[in-house]
C-alpha positions, -999 to +999 in steps of 0.1 A: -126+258+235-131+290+214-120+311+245-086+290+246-078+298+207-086+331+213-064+336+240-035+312+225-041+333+187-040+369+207-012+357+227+011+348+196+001+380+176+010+396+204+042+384+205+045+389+167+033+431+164+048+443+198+083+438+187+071+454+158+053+482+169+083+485+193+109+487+157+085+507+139+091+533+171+125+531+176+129+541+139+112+568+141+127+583+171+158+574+159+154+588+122+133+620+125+162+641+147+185+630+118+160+643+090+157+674+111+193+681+114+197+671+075+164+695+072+183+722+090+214+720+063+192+722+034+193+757+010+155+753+012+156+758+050+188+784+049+163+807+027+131+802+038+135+790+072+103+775+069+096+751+099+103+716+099+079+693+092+084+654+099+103+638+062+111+671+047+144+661+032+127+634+009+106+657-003+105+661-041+106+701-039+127+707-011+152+682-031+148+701-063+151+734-049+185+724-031+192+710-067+183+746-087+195+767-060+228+750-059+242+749-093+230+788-098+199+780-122+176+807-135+144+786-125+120+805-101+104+790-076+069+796-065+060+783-028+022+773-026+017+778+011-021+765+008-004+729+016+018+728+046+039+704+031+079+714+032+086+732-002+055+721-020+051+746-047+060+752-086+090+757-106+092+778-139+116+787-161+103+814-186+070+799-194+075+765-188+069+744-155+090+717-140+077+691-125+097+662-106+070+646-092+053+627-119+059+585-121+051+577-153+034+544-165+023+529-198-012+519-203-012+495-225-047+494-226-053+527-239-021+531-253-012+560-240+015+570-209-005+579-177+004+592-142-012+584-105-033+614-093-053+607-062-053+570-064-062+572-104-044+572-137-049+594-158-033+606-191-003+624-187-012+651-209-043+657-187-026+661-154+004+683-172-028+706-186-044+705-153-012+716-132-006+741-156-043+752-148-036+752-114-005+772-114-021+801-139-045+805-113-024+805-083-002+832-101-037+848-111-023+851-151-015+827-175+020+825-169+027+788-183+017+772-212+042+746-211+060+723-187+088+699-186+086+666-166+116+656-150+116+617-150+136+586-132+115+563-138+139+526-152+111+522-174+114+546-199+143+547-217+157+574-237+149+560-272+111+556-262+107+592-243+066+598-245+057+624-273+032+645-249+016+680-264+029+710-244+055+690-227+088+677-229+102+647-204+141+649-195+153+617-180+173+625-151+189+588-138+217+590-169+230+623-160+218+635-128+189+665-124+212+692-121+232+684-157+196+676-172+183+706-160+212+725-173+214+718-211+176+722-208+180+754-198+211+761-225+185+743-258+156+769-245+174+801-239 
């Protein structure tokens, strides 16, 4: 009797994940020679002609740098070729880092705003001094001692923007990165 179920239950997930597996393959084949092409078109790729890896054009830095490169910023960008991820690396204008890659969350627990790193949350204000950390010693001198977090989240709304030390967050969904990026740049110059 137990053999008979078995073969019935394998038979009907069978039946069920094939198709899927068979979708879930299709998309990709389907999607990754448009993300290339899209990759290919990208200011990231025009001047760095770094090779394609699979998803580049979702990438947060390869997005940003398109963004800052585009509309003619003064922002520098930093590639950190340690990870082989498309673009990842750090942005800086003067002494202050940008970071676009933050989600922001309230902890209401410990009342206080907190961020995912590495499948944790931890306190904003500690990742923004870590990363900070990280890029002095990637430039090998304290270059930053600040940074700017460029947020979308629908949670946060502009009357209840986190007071964070060393930090300032610019909300991005009202007016787009580029214009939120830009009068940044004009209230620090």
């Amino acid at each position: 009797m137990k053999e008979k179920t078995s073969k019935v239950g394998k038979f009907f997930l069978s039946i069920i994940f094939i198709p899927f597996f068979l979708l879930i393959c299709i998309c990709f084949l389907l999607y990754t020679p448009i993300d290339f092409i899209r990759y290919r078109k990208t200011r990231y790729y025009k001047d760095t002609k770094e090779k394609y890896t699979w998803l580049s054009t979702v990438s947060y830095y390869v997005r940003l740098y398109d963004i800052i490169k585009n509309a003619d910023m003064p922002i520098e960008y930093f590639r950190c070729t340690e990870v082989s991820l498309n673009g990842y690396g750090y942005f800086i204008y003067k002494n202050i880092l940008i970071f676009n890659n933050y989600e922001l969350c309230y902890d209401s627990e410990i009342n206080a705003w907190t961020v995912e790193i590495e499948d944790e949350y931890i306190r904003v204000e500690e990742a923004v001094k870590q990363d900070i950390q990280n890029f002095n010693e990637f430039m090998k001198v304290d270059v930053a001692d600040r940074a700017v977090i460029l947020v979308d989240n629908e949670e946060i709304f502009e009357g209840v923007l986190p007071e964070i030390e060393n930090c300032e967050v610019l909300l991005t969904s009202q007016s787009g990165t580029a214009t939120a990026l830009q009068n940044f740049i004009a209230n620090h110059s």
